[in-house]
C-alpha positions in Angstrom: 129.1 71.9 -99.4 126.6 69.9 -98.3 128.0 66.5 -99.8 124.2 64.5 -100.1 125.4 63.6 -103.2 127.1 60.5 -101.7 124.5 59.7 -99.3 121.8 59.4 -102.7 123.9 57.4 -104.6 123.8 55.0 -101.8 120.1 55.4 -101.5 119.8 54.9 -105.2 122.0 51.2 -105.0 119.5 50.0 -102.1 115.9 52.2 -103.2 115.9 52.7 -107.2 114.8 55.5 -107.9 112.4 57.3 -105.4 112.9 60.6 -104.4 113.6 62.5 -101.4 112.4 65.0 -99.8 114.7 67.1 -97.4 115.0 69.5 -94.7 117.7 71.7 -93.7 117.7 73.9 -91.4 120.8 76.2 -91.3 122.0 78.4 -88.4 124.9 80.8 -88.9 126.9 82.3 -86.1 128.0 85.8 -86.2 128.0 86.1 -90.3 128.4 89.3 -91.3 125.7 90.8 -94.1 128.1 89.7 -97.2 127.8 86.1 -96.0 124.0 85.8 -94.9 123.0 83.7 -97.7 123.6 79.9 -97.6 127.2 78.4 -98.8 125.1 75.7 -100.7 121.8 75.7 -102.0 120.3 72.3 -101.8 123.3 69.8 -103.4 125.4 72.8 -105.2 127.8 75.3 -103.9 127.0 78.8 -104.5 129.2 81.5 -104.9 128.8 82.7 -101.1 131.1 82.3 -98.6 131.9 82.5 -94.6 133.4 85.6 -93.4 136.9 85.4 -92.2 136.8 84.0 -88.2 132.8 83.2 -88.2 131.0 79.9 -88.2 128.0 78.3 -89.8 126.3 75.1 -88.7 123.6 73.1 -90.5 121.5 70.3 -89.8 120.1 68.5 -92.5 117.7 65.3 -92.3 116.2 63.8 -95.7 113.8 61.5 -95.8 112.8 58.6 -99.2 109.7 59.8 -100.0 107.9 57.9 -101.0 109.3 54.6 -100.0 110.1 52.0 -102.3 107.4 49.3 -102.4 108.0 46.7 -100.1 111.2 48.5 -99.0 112.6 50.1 -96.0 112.4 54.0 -96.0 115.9 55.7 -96.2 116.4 58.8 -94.4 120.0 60.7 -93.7 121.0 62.4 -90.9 123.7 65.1 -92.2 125.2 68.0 -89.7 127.5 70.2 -91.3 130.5 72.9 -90.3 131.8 75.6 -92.1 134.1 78.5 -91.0 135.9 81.0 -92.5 139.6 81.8 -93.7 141.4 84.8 -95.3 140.5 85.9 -98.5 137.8 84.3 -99.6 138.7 80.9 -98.3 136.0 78.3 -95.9 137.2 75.0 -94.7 134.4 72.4 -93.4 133.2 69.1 -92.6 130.3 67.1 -93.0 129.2 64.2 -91.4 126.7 61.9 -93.1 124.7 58.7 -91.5 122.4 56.8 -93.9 120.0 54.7 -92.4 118.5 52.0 -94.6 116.6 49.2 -92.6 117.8 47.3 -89.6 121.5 47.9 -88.1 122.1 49.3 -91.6 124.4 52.4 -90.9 126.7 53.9 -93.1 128.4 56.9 -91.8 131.3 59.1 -93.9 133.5 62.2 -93.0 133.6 64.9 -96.3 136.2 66.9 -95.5 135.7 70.4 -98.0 137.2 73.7 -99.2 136.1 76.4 -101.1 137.8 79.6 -102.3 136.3 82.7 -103.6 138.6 84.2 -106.2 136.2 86.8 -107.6 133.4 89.3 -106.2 132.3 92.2 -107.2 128.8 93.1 -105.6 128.2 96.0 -108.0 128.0 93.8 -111.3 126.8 90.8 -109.3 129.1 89.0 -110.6 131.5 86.3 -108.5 133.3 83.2 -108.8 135.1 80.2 -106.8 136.4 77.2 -107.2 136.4 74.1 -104.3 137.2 70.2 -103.5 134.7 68.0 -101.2 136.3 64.9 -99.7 134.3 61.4 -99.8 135.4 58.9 -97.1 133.5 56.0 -95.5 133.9 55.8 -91.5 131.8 52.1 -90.9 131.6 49.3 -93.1 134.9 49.1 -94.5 135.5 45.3 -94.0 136.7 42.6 -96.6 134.3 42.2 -99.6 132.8 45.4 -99.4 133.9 48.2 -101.4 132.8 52.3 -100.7 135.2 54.1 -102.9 137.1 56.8 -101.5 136.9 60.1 -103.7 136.6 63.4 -104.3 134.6 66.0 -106.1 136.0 69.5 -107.9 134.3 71.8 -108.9 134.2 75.5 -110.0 131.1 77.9 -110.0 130.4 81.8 -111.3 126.7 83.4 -110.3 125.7 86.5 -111.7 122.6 88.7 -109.5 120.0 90.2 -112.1 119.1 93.5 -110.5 115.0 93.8 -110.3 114.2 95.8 -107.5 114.5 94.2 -104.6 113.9 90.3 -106.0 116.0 89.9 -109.0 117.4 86.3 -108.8 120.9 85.0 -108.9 122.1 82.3 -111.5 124.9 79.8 -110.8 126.4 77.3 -112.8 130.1 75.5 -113.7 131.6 72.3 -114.2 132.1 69.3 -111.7 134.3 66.6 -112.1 135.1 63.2 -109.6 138.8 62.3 -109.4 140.5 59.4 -107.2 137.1 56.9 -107.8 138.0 53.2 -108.0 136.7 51.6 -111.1 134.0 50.1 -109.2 132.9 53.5 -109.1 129.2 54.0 -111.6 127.4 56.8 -113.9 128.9 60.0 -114.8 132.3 60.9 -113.8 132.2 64.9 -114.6 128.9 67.1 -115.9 127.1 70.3 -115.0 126.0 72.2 -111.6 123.1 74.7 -111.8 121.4 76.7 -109.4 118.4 79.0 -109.6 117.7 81.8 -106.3 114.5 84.1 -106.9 113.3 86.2 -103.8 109.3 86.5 -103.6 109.0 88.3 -100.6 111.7 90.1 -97.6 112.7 86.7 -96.5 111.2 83.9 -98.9 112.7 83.1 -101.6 112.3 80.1 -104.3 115.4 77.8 -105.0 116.1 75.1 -107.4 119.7 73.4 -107.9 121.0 70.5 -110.7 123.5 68.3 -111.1 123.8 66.9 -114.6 125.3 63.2 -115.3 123.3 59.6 -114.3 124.6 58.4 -111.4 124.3 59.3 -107.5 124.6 62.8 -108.1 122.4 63.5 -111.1 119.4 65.1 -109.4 117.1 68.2 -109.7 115.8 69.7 -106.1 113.4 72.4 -105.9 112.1 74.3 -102.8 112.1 77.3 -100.9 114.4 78.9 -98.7 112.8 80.9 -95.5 115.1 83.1 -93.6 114.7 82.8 -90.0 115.5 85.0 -87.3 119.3 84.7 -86.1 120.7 84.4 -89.4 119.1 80.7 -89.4 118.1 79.9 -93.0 115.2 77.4 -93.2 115.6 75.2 -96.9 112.5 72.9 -97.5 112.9 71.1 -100.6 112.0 67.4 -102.8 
Protein backbone atom coordinates (compact mmCIF):
# COMPACT_ATOMS: atom_id res chain seq x y z
CA UNK A 1 0.00 0.00 0.00
CA UNK A 2 0.99 3.18 -0.66
CA UNK A 3 1.12 4.43 3.13
CA UNK A 4 0.50 8.60 2.27
CA UNK A 5 -1.67 8.39 4.95
CA UNK A 6 1.12 9.11 7.43
CA UNK A 7 2.88 11.53 5.40
CA UNK A 8 -0.85 13.77 5.40
CA UNK A 9 -1.30 13.57 8.84
CA UNK A 10 2.01 15.20 9.22
CA UNK A 11 1.14 17.71 6.48
CA UNK A 12 -2.14 18.31 8.26
CA UNK A 13 -0.12 19.13 12.05
CA UNK A 14 2.19 21.73 10.05
CA UNK A 15 -0.50 23.00 6.94
CA UNK A 16 -4.26 22.74 8.29
CA UNK A 17 -6.17 21.67 6.04
CA UNK A 18 -5.16 22.25 2.33
CA UNK A 19 -5.19 19.66 -0.03
CA UNK A 20 -2.88 17.88 -2.16
CA UNK A 21 -2.69 17.09 -5.27
CA UNK A 22 -0.60 13.96 -6.38
CA UNK A 23 1.16 12.08 -8.94
CA UNK A 24 2.04 8.59 -9.24
CA UNK A 25 3.44 7.09 -11.69
CA UNK A 26 3.60 3.21 -11.40
CA UNK A 27 5.82 0.85 -13.40
CA UNK A 28 5.35 -2.94 -13.06
CA UNK A 29 7.88 -5.43 -14.10
CA UNK A 30 6.94 -8.55 -15.75
CA UNK A 31 3.23 -8.72 -14.14
CA UNK A 32 1.28 -11.15 -15.60
CA UNK A 33 -2.48 -10.06 -17.05
CA UNK A 34 -4.21 -11.03 -13.56
CA UNK A 35 -1.99 -8.49 -11.82
CA UNK A 36 -1.94 -5.49 -14.38
CA UNK A 37 -4.14 -3.28 -12.37
CA UNK A 38 -2.57 -1.17 -9.43
CA UNK A 39 -2.15 -2.87 -5.85
CA UNK A 40 -3.56 0.52 -4.47
CA UNK A 41 -5.65 3.01 -5.82
CA UNK A 42 -4.68 6.35 -4.54
CA UNK A 43 -4.48 5.83 -0.38
CA UNK A 44 -6.52 2.30 -0.36
CA UNK A 45 -5.56 -1.25 -1.15
CA UNK A 46 -7.54 -2.91 -3.75
CA UNK A 47 -8.12 -6.27 -4.03
CA UNK A 48 -5.16 -6.89 -6.72
CA UNK A 49 -2.24 -8.40 -6.13
CA UNK A 50 1.53 -9.17 -7.53
CA UNK A 51 2.04 -12.33 -9.21
CA UNK A 52 4.11 -14.86 -7.55
CA UNK A 53 8.19 -13.89 -8.36
CA UNK A 54 7.33 -10.38 -10.23
CA UNK A 55 7.95 -6.90 -9.05
CA UNK A 56 6.28 -3.54 -9.10
CA UNK A 57 7.83 -0.18 -8.48
CA UNK A 58 6.10 3.16 -7.99
CA UNK A 59 7.10 6.58 -7.68
CA UNK A 60 4.89 8.90 -6.08
CA UNK A 61 5.42 12.84 -5.52
CA UNK A 62 2.46 15.01 -3.91
CA UNK A 63 2.48 18.33 -3.77
CA UNK A 64 0.11 21.03 -1.04
CA UNK A 65 -1.81 22.54 -3.31
CA UNK A 66 -2.63 25.22 -2.67
CA UNK A 67 -0.21 26.37 -0.08
CA UNK A 68 -1.24 27.43 3.17
CA UNK A 69 -1.16 31.25 3.36
CA UNK A 70 1.98 32.50 4.50
CA UNK A 71 3.17 28.93 4.71
CA UNK A 72 5.82 26.76 3.19
CA UNK A 73 4.45 24.32 0.52
CA UNK A 74 4.61 20.56 1.52
CA UNK A 75 5.38 18.10 -1.00
CA UNK A 76 6.31 14.16 -0.47
CA UNK A 77 8.62 12.25 -2.19
CA UNK A 78 7.28 8.48 -1.86
CA UNK A 79 9.01 5.40 -3.96
CA UNK A 80 7.48 2.22 -3.35
CA UNK A 81 8.31 -1.83 -3.78
CA UNK A 82 6.08 -4.62 -4.05
CA UNK A 83 6.74 -8.28 -5.08
CA UNK A 84 5.02 -11.25 -5.01
CA UNK A 85 4.68 -14.54 -2.81
CA UNK A 86 2.72 -17.81 -3.09
CA UNK A 87 -0.74 -17.83 -2.96
CA UNK A 88 -1.96 -14.67 -3.03
CA UNK A 89 0.67 -13.13 -0.77
CA UNK A 90 2.87 -9.42 -1.69
CA UNK A 91 5.37 -8.19 0.72
CA UNK A 92 6.73 -4.36 0.19
CA UNK A 93 8.17 -1.34 1.42
CA UNK A 94 7.66 2.16 1.15
CA UNK A 95 9.85 4.89 1.74
CA UNK A 96 8.32 8.34 2.48
CA UNK A 97 10.33 11.88 2.75
CA UNK A 98 8.12 14.97 3.68
CA UNK A 99 9.55 18.13 3.01
CA UNK A 100 8.06 21.04 4.81
CA UNK A 101 10.22 24.31 4.75
CA UNK A 102 13.89 24.65 5.48
CA UNK A 103 16.11 21.39 6.58
CA UNK A 104 12.65 20.08 7.58
CA UNK A 105 12.91 16.32 6.60
CA UNK A 106 11.02 13.64 7.85
CA UNK A 107 11.63 10.32 6.40
CA UNK A 108 9.84 6.80 7.51
CA UNK A 109 10.21 3.03 6.36
CA UNK A 110 6.33 1.24 6.05
CA UNK A 111 7.18 -2.03 5.93
CA UNK A 112 3.59 -3.98 4.34
CA UNK A 113 1.83 -7.28 3.54
CA UNK A 114 -1.12 -8.20 1.90
CA UNK A 115 -2.79 -11.59 1.32
CA UNK A 116 -5.39 -12.44 -1.18
CA UNK A 117 -7.61 -15.14 0.43
CA UNK A 118 -10.42 -15.02 -2.25
CA UNK A 119 -10.71 -14.65 -6.20
CA UNK A 120 -12.89 -15.66 -8.37
CA UNK A 121 -12.70 -13.64 -11.78
CA UNK A 122 -16.03 -15.09 -13.01
CA UNK A 123 -18.32 -13.45 -10.23
CA UNK A 124 -15.87 -10.60 -9.85
CA UNK A 125 -15.78 -11.17 -6.67
CA UNK A 126 -12.37 -11.17 -4.34
CA UNK A 127 -11.09 -10.47 -1.00
CA UNK A 128 -7.75 -9.88 1.22
CA UNK A 129 -6.81 -8.83 4.13
CA UNK A 130 -3.11 -6.87 4.98
CA UNK A 131 -0.90 -4.87 7.72
CA UNK A 132 1.17 -1.57 6.70
CA UNK A 133 4.08 -0.73 9.13
CA UNK A 134 4.55 3.06 10.38
CA UNK A 135 8.12 3.84 11.48
CA UNK A 136 9.98 7.22 11.63
CA UNK A 137 13.77 6.95 10.26
CA UNK A 138 15.02 11.01 11.24
CA UNK A 139 13.87 13.05 13.96
CA UNK A 140 13.58 10.73 16.69
CA UNK A 141 15.51 12.72 19.40
CA UNK A 142 14.41 13.67 23.03
CA UNK A 143 11.14 15.80 23.17
CA UNK A 144 9.85 14.75 20.02
CA UNK A 145 7.45 12.11 19.67
CA UNK A 146 6.36 10.20 15.97
CA UNK A 147 4.45 7.23 17.13
CA UNK A 148 5.39 4.03 15.87
CA UNK A 149 2.23 2.07 14.47
CA UNK A 150 0.47 0.05 12.29
CA UNK A 151 -2.58 -0.12 10.10
CA UNK A 152 -4.92 -3.42 9.43
CA UNK A 153 -7.14 -3.65 7.32
CA UNK A 154 -9.40 -5.99 5.22
CA UNK A 155 -11.05 -5.29 1.67
CA UNK A 156 -13.70 -7.29 -0.75
CA UNK A 157 -14.34 -5.62 -4.44
CA UNK A 158 -16.87 -6.93 -6.61
CA UNK A 159 -16.46 -6.09 -10.89
CA UNK A 160 -20.08 -5.06 -12.29
CA UNK A 161 -19.98 -6.66 -15.76
CA UNK A 162 -21.00 -3.72 -18.50
CA UNK A 163 -19.37 -4.54 -21.53
CA UNK A 164 -16.13 -3.76 -21.52
CA UNK A 165 -16.28 -0.67 -18.64
CA UNK A 166 -18.22 -1.95 -15.89
CA UNK A 167 -16.51 -0.62 -12.66
CA UNK A 168 -15.23 -2.31 -9.66
CA UNK A 169 -16.32 -1.42 -6.03
CA UNK A 170 -14.05 -1.94 -2.96
CA UNK A 171 -14.66 -1.33 0.52
CA UNK A 172 -13.78 -2.89 4.37
CA UNK A 173 -12.83 -1.94 7.63
CA UNK A 174 -9.37 -0.32 8.89
CA UNK A 175 -8.32 -0.17 12.10
CA UNK A 176 -4.69 1.47 13.87
CA UNK A 177 -3.12 -0.78 16.58
CA UNK A 178 0.32 -0.14 18.61
CA UNK A 179 -0.35 4.07 18.51
CA UNK A 180 0.97 5.86 21.65
CA UNK A 181 -1.72 7.98 23.23
CA UNK A 182 -0.24 10.88 21.78
CA UNK A 183 -1.59 9.51 18.84
CA UNK A 184 -5.02 11.92 17.32
CA UNK A 185 -8.53 11.50 15.40
CA UNK A 186 -10.02 8.30 14.51
CA UNK A 187 -8.50 5.15 15.49
CA UNK A 188 -10.55 2.57 13.14
CA UNK A 189 -13.38 3.62 10.19
CA UNK A 190 -14.06 2.77 6.58
CA UNK A 191 -11.94 2.31 3.22
CA UNK A 192 -13.80 2.85 -0.11
CA UNK A 193 -12.74 2.72 -3.55
CA UNK A 194 -14.50 3.48 -6.85
CA UNK A 195 -12.68 2.15 -10.57
CA UNK A 196 -14.89 2.99 -13.79
CA UNK A 197 -13.08 2.51 -17.24
CA UNK A 198 -14.11 5.26 -19.92
CA UNK A 199 -12.05 4.22 -22.68
CA UNK A 200 -9.29 0.98 -23.53
CA UNK A 201 -6.78 2.49 -21.09
CA UNK A 202 -8.47 5.47 -19.02
CA UNK A 203 -10.26 4.86 -16.46
CA UNK A 204 -11.81 7.24 -13.58
CA UNK A 205 -10.82 6.42 -9.80
CA UNK A 206 -11.91 7.72 -6.54
CA UNK A 207 -10.78 6.17 -3.02
CA UNK A 208 -11.96 7.18 0.93
CA UNK A 209 -10.95 6.80 4.04
CA UNK A 210 -13.53 7.55 6.74
CA UNK A 211 -12.51 8.88 10.42
CA UNK A 212 -10.97 12.70 11.21
CA UNK A 213 -7.57 12.52 11.50
CA UNK A 214 -4.50 12.08 9.01
CA UNK A 215 -6.02 9.50 7.13
CA UNK A 216 -9.58 10.77 6.59
CA UNK A 217 -9.46 11.92 3.01
CA UNK A 218 -11.38 11.64 -0.27
CA UNK A 219 -8.99 11.59 -3.65
CA UNK A 220 -10.33 11.51 -7.02
CA UNK A 221 -8.52 11.23 -10.43
CA UNK A 222 -7.84 9.26 -13.23
CA UNK A 223 -5.74 6.37 -13.85
CA UNK A 224 -3.94 6.22 -17.57
CA UNK A 225 -2.34 2.98 -18.52
CA UNK A 226 0.86 3.45 -20.13
CA UNK A 227 2.87 1.33 -22.22
CA UNK A 228 5.02 -1.36 -20.23
CA UNK A 229 2.57 -2.10 -17.83
CA UNK A 230 3.37 1.51 -16.24
CA UNK A 231 0.09 2.81 -14.81
CA UNK A 232 -0.11 6.63 -14.75
CA UNK A 233 -2.56 7.89 -11.48
CA UNK A 234 -3.19 11.73 -11.54
CA UNK A 235 -5.28 12.73 -8.69
CA UNK A 236 -6.33 15.85 -5.84
Amino acid sequence: MKGLMQMKQTIRKAAGKAMLASLALAGALGLSTAAKAQSTIFNIPTTDVVSPKKGYFEFDYLVQAPATEGSTRAQVVAPRIVVGGPKGLEVGANFFTYHYGEDANYVYFQPNMKYRFFANDDSGWAASAGIIGYLPVNHMSAGESYDRYALVYGNVSKKIKSGNYGPRITAGPYGIVGAADSYYGTKAGAIVGYEQPVAAKVSIVADWLSGVSGFGYFTPGVSITMPKNGLLNIGY
